[in-house]
N, C-alpha and C positions, 0 to 999 in steps of 0.2 A: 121849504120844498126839498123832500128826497131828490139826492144825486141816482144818477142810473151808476150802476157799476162799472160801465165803459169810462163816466167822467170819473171815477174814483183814483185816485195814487193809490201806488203800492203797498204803503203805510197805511192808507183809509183801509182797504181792500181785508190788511191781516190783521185791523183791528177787529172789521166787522165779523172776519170769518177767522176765530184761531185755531189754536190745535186743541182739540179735546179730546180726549181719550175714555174709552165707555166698556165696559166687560162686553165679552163677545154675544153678541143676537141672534140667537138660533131661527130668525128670519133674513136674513142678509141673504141665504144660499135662496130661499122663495125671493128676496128683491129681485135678486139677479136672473133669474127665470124669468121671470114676468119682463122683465128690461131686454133679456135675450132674445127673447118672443118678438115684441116689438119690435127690433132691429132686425132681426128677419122678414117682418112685413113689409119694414119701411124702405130695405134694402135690394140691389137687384142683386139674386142669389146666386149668378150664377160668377160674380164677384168675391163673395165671401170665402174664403179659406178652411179659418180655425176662428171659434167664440173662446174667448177662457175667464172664467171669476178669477183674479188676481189679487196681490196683495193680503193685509192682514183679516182684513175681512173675510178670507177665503179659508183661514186657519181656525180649525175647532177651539174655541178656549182659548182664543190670542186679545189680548188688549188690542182696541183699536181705536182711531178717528171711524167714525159711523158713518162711512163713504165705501159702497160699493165700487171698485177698479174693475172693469171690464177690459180685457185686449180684442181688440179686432182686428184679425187679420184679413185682407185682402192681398187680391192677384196684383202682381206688375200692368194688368192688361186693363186694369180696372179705369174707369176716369173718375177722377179724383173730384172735379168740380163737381160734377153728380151727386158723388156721394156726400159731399160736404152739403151740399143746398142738399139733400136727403134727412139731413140727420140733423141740419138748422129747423127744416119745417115738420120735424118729428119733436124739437124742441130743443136740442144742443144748443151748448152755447162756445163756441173753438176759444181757449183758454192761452194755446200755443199752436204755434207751426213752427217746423224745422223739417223742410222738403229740399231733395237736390234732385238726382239724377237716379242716384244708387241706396236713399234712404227715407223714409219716411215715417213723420211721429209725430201726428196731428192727438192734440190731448181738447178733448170737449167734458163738458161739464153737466149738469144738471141738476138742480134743486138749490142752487146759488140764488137768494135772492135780496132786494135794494134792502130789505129787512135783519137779512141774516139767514141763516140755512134753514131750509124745509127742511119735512119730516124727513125724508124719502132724499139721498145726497149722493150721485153719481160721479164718478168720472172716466170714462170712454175712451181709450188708448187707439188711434188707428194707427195700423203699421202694415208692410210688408212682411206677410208670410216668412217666417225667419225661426232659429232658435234663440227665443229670446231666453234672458237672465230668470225674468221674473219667475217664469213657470217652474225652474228649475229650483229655484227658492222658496217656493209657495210648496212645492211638493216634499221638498227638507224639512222643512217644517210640520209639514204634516206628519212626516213619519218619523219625527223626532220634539217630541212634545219638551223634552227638557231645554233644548235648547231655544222651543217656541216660548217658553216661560223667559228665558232669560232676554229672548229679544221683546218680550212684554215688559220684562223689569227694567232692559236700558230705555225703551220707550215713556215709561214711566216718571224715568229718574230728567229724563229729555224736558219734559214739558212745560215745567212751569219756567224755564230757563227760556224757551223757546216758542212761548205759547203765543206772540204776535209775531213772529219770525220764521216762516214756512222754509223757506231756503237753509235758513241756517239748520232747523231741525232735521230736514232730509239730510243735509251733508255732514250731521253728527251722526246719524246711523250709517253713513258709508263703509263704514271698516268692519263691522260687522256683518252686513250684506255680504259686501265682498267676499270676507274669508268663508263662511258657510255656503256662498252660491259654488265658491271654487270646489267644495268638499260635495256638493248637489252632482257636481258636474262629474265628480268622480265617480261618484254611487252609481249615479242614475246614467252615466255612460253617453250617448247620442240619442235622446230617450225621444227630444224635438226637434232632430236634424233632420232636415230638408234635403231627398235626395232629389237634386237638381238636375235636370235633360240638358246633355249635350246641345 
């Protein structure tokens, strides 16, 4: 009998699902349309903020895991329960919470299954309306193809080291991230800052 993926360990979970990396899919930018879409429907609008295609998937020509990042931003004002039961009976599946007072980064899922991944591999970032990192990086990359190359080749060089070890592979590309988003932030100046009301 198939485990559901709730009964799965850690271990089960990154054998079933590891890192794979695929040349880039000039349908990723139509996945995420059609996904956008959807969370528009299924959402009350008048919550939503900013939508953005994030991550590698969002870069022309970038090596990737074949997982559309979506960030979703919502208001302070939003209920949160709502949108969660919104986005469960749209089909999500909440992967993580880390909620307080003053932050919020609910990560949901899609196309995970007892099997191993579907065609079609989402994952759905909810946060508060903010200036986040990502956007800043996804846009450095875009306007800097060489160094999208290199963040292709360390990911490359990543994976078979890393290919049942999701944690460990995210926290090897940290210092790369890092220094490029700091150089994003200089280019690109207050490019997603939030002018906030008194």
């Amino acid at each position: 009998m198939t485990k559901s993926l709730s009964e799965m360990s850690l271990e089960e979970l990154w054998q079933l699902f590891p890192i794979i990396l695929k040349k880039h899919n000039s349908e990723y930018k139509e996945w995420y349309r059609e996904e956008k879409k959807d969370l528009l429907a299924a959402l009350p609008k008048k919550y939503i903020e900013r939508i953005n295609h994030i991550g590698s998937t969002a870069v022309p020509g970038l090596l990737a895991k074949p997982t559309v990042d979506i960030l979703l931003e919502i208001s302070r004002e939003a209920g949160i329960a709502k949108i969660e039961a919104e986005l469960k009976n749209a089909g999500w599946t909440l992967m993580h919470r880390n909620e307080d007072s003053q932050e919020l980064n609910l990560v949901f899922n899609k196309g995970y299954t007892p099997h191993g991944f579907a065609d079609k591999v989402f994952h759905l970032h909810l946060r508060y309306l903010d200036d986040w990192d990502e956007l800043y990086f996804r846009d450095y990359l875009i306007a800097h193809p060489k160094i999208a190359e290199n963040y292709g080749a360390l990911k490359k060089n990543l994976e078979a080291e890393y290919k049942n070890n999701r944690d460990g592979y995210t926290e090897a590309k940290t210092n790369f991230i890092t220094k490029w988003t700091a150089e994003a932030r200089k280019d690109f100046k207050n490019k997603y800052k939030i002018n906030k009301k008194d």
